[in-house]
PLY file of the C-alpha trace (Angstrom):
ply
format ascii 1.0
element vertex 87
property float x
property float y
property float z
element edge 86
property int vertex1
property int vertex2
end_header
159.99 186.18 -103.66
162.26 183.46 -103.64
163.66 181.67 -106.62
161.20 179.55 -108.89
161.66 175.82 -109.13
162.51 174.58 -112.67
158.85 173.88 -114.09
157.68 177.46 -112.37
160.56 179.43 -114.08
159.31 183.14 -114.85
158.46 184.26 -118.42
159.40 187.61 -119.87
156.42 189.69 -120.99
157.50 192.74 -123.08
155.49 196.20 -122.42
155.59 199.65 -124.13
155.32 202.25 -122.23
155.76 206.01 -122.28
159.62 207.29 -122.33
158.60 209.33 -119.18
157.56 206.31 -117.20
160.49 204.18 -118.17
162.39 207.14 -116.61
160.91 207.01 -113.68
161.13 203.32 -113.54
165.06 203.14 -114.15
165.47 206.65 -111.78
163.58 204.13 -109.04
165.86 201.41 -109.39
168.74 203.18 -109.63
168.60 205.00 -106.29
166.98 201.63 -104.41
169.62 199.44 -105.96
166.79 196.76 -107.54
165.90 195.91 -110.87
163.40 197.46 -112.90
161.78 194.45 -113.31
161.62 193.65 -109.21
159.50 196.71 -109.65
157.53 196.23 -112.37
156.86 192.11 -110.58
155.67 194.28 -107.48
153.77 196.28 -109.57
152.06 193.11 -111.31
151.22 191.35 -108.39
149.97 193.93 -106.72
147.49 195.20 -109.52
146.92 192.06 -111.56
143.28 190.99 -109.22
141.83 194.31 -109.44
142.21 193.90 -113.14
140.82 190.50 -113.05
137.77 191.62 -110.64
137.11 194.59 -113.57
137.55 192.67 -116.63
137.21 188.27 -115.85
133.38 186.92 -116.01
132.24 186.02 -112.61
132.92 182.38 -113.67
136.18 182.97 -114.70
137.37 185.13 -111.84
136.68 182.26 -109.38
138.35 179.57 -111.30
141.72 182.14 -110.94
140.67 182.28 -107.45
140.73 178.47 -106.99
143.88 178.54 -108.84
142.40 177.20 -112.06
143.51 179.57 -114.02
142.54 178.16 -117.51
144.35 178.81 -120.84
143.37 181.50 -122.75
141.35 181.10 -125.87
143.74 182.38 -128.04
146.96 181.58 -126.22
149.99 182.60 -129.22
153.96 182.85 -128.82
154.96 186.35 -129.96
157.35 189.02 -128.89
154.08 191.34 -128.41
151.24 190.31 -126.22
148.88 192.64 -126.47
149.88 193.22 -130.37
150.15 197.47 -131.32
148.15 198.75 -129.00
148.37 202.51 -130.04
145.30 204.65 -129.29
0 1
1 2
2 3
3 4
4 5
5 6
6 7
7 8
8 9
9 10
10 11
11 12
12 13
13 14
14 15
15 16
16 17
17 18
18 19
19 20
20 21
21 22
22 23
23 24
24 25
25 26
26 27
27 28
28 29
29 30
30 31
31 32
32 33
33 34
34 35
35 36
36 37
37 38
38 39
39 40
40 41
41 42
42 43
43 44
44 45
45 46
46 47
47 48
48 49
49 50
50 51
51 52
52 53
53 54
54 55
55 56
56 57
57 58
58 59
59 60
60 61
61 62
62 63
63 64
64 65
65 66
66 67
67 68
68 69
69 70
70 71
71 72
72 73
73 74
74 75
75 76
76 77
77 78
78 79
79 80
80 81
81 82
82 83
83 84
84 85
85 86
């Protein structure tokens, strides 16, 4: 991945996850010398369609395709994306 022209700069998402993963996530990084967050970009990428297939309406799921991906209904600035998702 090379670097992002101005007007595709990345945006920082913030996650909570488990104190054991984030472990395993920093041990990862430490011993292959990236980033956490090269891994959790690979990890993104690489999972983000199956998501899509599961969860997008059939309509929606080919406009991504396309690359349309439209704006979300409810699109909101926040430090939280998914808001407290404790279950």
């Amino acid at each position: 991945m090379g670097r992002k022209k101005s007007a595709e700069k990345l945006k920082v998402v913030a996650v909570r996850v488990d104190p054991a993963i984030e472990r395993r996530l920093r041990l990862l990084a430490e011993i292959s010398g990236r980033k956490p967050s090269y891994f959790l970009q690979q990890l993104i990428e690489g999972g983000l369609g199956a998501l899509e297939e599961a969860w997008l309406p059939a309509d929606v799921l080919a406009q991504v395709r396309a690359g349309t991906v439209p704006e979300p209904a409810g699109a909101q600035s926040g430090p939280d994306l998914f808001g407290d998702m404790e279950q």
